[in-house]
Residue, then its C-alpha position, 0 to 999 in steps of 0.5 A: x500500500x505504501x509503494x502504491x501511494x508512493x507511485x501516485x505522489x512520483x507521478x503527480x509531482x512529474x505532472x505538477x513539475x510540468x506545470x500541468x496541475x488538474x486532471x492528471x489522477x481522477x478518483x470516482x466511486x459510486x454507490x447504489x443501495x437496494x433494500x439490504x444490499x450495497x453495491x459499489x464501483x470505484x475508478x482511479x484513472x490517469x489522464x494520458x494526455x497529461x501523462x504523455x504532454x509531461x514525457x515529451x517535455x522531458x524528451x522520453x516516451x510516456x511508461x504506463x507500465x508504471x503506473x500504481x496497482x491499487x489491487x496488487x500486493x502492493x495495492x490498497x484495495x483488497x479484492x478478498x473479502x469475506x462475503x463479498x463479490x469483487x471484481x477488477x478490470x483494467x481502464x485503458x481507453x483514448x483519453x484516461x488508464x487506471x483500474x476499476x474495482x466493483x464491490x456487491x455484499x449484503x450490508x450486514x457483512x460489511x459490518x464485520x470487516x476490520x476497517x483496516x482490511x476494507x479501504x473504500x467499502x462503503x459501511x451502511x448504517x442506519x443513519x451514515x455512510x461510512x468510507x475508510x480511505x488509506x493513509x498516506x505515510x509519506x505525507x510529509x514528503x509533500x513538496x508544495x508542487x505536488x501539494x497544489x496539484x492535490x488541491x485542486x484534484x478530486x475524489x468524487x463520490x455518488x450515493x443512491x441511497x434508496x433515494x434518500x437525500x443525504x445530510x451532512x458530510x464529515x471528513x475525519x470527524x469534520x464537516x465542511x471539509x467537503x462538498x455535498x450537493x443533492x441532483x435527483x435522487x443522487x448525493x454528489x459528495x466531492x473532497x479534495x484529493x490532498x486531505x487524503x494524501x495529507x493523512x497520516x492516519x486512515x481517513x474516515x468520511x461519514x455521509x450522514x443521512 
């Protein structure tokens, strides 16, 4: 886990040095409930065209054989959970590669995983939400460049509640450290990508209903 998010902070100062600082990391996770089942996808995807605009500044060829593994050995999704069915598959589209991952479990199962060991589930509760995302133990290797691409990167996410509109969302125990709008029947929650990356401690967002 460490070496993932060691690859994603190498590769977003390359990017910030090339004064490129939006887009590059793109982190989106939906979430969809059905009577007493979750459902949930998360993408983490690179944008090529920053990815290939920063290489040919540099004068080499763009190496996406680089790029993190979030669900390898050294990843921070953990497809082997009890009473969960995962799914993996690889992003590699004109515009943007990174990887997709899809969790189905009932909620009750959910509630017995150790947060530790299920980063990015999402918790059911009665009245919340709950999303443990991983710590960052290089946080403060932080260089103020790649600091300034974080903040204005983002990690969206979008809940359909049973069409339930939710009503505050907490950040490490906080509100409004994120941004919640309601479109429909879908909670749109966006948090900037450098509260995550600053966390020295596993990071837990309450969307609370």
């Amino acid at each position: 886990m460490k070496r993932t998010i060691r690859r994603v902070m190498l590769l977003t100062t390359v990017v910030a040095g090339s004064l490129v600082l939006t887009g590059c990391l793109d982190v989106l996770q939906t979430i969809e409930t059905d009577g007493g089942s979750v459902e949930t996808t998360i993408r983490f995807t690179f944008s090529k065209s920053l990815i290939e605009g920063a290489a040919s500044m540099s004068g080499e060829e763009p190496d996406y054989s680089d790029l993190p593994d979030f669900t390898g050995d050294d990843g921070f999704v953990d497809l082997d959970l009890p009473g969960v069915r995962a799914e993996s598959r690889d992003i590699n589209t004109e515009n943007d590669i990174g990887t997709e991952v899809s969790f189905r479990y009932p909620q009750a199962a959910a509630l017995s995983i150790d947060r530790d060991d299920s980063f990015f589930l999402p918790i059911v509760k009665r009245d919340r939400i709950e999303i443990t995302l991983p710590p960052n133990d290089d946080a403060g290797e932080m260089d103020e460049m790649t600091a300034m691409f974080f903040g204005s990167a983002r990690y969206r996410i979008l809940v359909d509640r049973d069409g339930r509109a939710a009503r505050e969302v907490l950040v490490d125990g906080s509100p409004g450290r994120a941004e919640l709008r309601q479109v429909g029947d879908v909670s749109y929650v966006e948090i900037p990508l450098s509260i995550w990356f600053q966390a020295t401690e596993p990071l837990l967002i309450e969307i609370t209903y």
